[in-house]
C-alpha positions as a Markdown table, in Angstrom:
| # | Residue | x | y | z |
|---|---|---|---|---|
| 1 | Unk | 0.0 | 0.0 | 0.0 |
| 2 | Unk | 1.5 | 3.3 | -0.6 |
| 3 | Unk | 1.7 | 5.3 | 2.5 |
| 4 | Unk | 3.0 | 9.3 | 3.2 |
| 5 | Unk | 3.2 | 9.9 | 6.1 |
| 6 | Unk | 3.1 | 14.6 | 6.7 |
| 7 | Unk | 3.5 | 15.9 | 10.1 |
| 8 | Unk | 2.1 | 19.3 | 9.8 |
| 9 | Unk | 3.5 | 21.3 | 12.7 |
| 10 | Unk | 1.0 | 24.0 | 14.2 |
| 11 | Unk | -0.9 | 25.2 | 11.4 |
| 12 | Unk | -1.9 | 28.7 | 11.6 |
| 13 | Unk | -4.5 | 31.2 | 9.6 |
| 14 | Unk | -8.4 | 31.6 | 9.0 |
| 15 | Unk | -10.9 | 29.3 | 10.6 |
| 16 | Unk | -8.4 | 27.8 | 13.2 |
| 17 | Unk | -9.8 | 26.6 | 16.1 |
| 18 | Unk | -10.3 | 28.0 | 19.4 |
| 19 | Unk | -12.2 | 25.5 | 21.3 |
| 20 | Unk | -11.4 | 22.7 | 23.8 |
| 21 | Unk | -7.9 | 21.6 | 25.1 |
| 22 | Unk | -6.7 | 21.4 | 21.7 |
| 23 | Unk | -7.5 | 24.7 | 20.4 |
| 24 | Unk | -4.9 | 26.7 | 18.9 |
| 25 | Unk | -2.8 | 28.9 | 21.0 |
| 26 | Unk | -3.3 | 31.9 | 18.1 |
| 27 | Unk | -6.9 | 32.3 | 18.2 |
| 28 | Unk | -7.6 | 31.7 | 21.6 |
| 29 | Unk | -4.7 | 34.2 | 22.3 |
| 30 | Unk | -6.6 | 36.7 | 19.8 |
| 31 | Unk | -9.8 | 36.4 | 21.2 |
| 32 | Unk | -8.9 | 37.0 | 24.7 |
| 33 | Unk | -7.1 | 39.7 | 23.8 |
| 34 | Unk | -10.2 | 41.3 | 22.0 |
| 35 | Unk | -12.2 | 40.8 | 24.6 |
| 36 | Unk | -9.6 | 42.4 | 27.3 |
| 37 | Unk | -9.0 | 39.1 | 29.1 |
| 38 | Unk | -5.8 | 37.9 | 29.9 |
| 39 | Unk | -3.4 | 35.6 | 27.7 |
| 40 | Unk | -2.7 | 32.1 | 30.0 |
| 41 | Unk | 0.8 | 31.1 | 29.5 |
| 42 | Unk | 1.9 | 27.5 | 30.6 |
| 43 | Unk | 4.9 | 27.8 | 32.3 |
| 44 | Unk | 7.3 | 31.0 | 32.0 |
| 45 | Unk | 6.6 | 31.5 | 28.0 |
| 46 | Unk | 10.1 | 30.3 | 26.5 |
| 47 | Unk | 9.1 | 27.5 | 25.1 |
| 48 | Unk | 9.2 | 27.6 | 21.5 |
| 49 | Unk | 6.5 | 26.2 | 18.4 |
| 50 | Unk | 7.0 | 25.8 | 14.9 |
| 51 | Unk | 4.2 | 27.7 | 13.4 |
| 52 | Unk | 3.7 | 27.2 | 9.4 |
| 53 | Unk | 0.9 | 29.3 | 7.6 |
| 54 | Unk | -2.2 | 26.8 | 6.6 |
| 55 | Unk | -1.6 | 27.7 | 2.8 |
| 56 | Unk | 2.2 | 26.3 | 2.9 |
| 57 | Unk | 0.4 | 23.3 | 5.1 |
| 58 | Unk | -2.1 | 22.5 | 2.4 |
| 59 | Unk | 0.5 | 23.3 | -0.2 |
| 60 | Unk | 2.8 | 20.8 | 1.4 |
| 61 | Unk | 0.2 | 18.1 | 1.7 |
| 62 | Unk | -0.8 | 18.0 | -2.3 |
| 63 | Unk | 3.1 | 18.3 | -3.0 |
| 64 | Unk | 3.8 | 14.9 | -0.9 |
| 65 | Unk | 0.1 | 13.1 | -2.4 |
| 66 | Unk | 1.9 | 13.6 | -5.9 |
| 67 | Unk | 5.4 | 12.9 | -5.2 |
| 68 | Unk | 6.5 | 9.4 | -5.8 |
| 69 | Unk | 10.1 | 9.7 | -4.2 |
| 70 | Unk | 8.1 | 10.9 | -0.9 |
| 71 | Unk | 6.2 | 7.5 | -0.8 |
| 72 | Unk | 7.0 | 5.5 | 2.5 |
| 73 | Unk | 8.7 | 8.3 | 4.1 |
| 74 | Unk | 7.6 | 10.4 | 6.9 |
| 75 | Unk | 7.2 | 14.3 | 6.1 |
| 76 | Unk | 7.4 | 17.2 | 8.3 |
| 77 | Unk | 5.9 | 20.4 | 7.2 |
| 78 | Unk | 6.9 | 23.2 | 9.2 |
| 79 | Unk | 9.0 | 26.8 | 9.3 |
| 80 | Unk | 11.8 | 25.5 | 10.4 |
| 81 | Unk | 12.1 | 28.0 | 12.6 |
| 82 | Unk | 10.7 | 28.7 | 16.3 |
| 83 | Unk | 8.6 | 31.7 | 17.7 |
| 84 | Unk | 8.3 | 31.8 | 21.9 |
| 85 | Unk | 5.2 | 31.6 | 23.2 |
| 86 | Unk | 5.8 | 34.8 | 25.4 |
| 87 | Unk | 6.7 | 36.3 | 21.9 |
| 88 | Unk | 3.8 | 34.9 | 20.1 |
| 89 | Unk | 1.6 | 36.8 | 22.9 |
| 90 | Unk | 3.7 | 40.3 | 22.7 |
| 91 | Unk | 2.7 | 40.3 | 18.9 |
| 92 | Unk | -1.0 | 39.7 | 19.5 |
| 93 | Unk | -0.9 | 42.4 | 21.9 |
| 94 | Unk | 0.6 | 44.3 | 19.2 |
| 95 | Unk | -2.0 | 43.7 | 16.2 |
| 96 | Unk | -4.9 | 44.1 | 19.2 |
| 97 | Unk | -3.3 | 47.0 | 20.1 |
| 98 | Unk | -5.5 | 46.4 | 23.4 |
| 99 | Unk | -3.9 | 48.0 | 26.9 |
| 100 | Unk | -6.3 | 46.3 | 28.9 |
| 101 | Unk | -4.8 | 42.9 | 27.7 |
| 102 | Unk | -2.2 | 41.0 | 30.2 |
| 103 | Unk | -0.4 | 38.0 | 30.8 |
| 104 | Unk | -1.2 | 35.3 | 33.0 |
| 105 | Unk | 1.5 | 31.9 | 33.9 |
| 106 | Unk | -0.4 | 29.2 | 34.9 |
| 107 | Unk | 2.0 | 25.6 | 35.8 |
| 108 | Unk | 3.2 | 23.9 | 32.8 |
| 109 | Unk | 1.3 | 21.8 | 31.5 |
| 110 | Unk | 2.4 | 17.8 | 32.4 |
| 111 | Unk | 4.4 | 16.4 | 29.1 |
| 112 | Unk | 4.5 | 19.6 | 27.0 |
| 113 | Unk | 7.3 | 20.1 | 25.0 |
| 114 | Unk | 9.8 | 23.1 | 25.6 |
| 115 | Unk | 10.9 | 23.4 | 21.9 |
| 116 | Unk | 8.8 | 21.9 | 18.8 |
| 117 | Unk | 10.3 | 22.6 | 15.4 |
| 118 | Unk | 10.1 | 20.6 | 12.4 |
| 119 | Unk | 13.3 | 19.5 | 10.6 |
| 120 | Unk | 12.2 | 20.5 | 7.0 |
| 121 | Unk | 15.0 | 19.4 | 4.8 |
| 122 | Unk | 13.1 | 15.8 | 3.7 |
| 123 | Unk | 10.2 | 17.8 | 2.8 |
| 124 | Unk | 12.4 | 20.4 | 1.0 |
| 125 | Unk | 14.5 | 17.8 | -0.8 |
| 126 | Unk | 11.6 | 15.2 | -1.6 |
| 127 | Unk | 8.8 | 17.5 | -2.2 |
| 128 | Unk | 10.5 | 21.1 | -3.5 |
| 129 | Unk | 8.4 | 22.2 | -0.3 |
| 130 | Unk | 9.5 | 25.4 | 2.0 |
| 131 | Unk | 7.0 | 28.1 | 3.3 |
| 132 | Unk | 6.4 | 31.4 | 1.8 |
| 133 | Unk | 4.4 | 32.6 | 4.3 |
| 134 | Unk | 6.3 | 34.3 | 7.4 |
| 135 | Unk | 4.8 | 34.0 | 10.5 |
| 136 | Unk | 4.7 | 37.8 | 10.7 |
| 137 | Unk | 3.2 | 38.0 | 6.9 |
| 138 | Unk | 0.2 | 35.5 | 7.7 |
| 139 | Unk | -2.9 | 37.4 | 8.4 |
């Protein structure tokens, strides 16, 4: 059978969810921030995430469903590169540009991950894949 396997590391952009213990960190950062609440950091913010724009995502995923050299590997799609969470809150606060916003640590969170980013150099060898949207460039 022929099997891809693509790890898409923390997809970001429209329609993202916001709901449950596995919402995104974005828009549940964004909404508090709207709404003057505070932003709930796990632990003291330095831990880093790969975050990779949802159109590079999808844009990586029909790459690897039409690449025959990517068939029986196993695919990151990512940045490559790492943004802190405490950083990722400072630029919502930014692009709220809400006062009333703060911070909040809360305990880490049992078996989270201080850094997450994706080795990209199968995908970018096997599939021609790397992002063109910047973190700071994704809407």
């Amino acid at each position: 059978m022929p099997v891809i396997i693509v790890r898409p590391f923390n997809s970001f952009g429209p329609r993202s969810d916001h709901e449950g213990d596995a919402g995104e960190v974005i828009p549940k950062f964004v909404l508090r921030a709207l709404a003057g609440q505070q932003l709930t950091i796990f632990g003291d913010g330095e831990q880093t995430r790969d975050f990779c724009y949802l159109s590079d995502t999808a844009r990586g995923i029909v790459l690897a469903a039409t690449a025959d050299e990517a068939l029986g590997e196993t695919i990151n799609l990512g940045s490559g590169s790492v943004l802190s969470i405490r950083d990722l809150a400072q630029a919502v606060f930014a692009a709220v540009a809400d006062d009333s916003a703060s911070l909040r640590f809360d305990a880490v969170r049992p078996g989270d991950l201080h850094r997450l980013c994706a080795a990209t150099d199968k995908a970018r060898r096997l599939l021609g894949f790397s992002p063109t949207v910047s973190f700071s460039e994704g809407p």
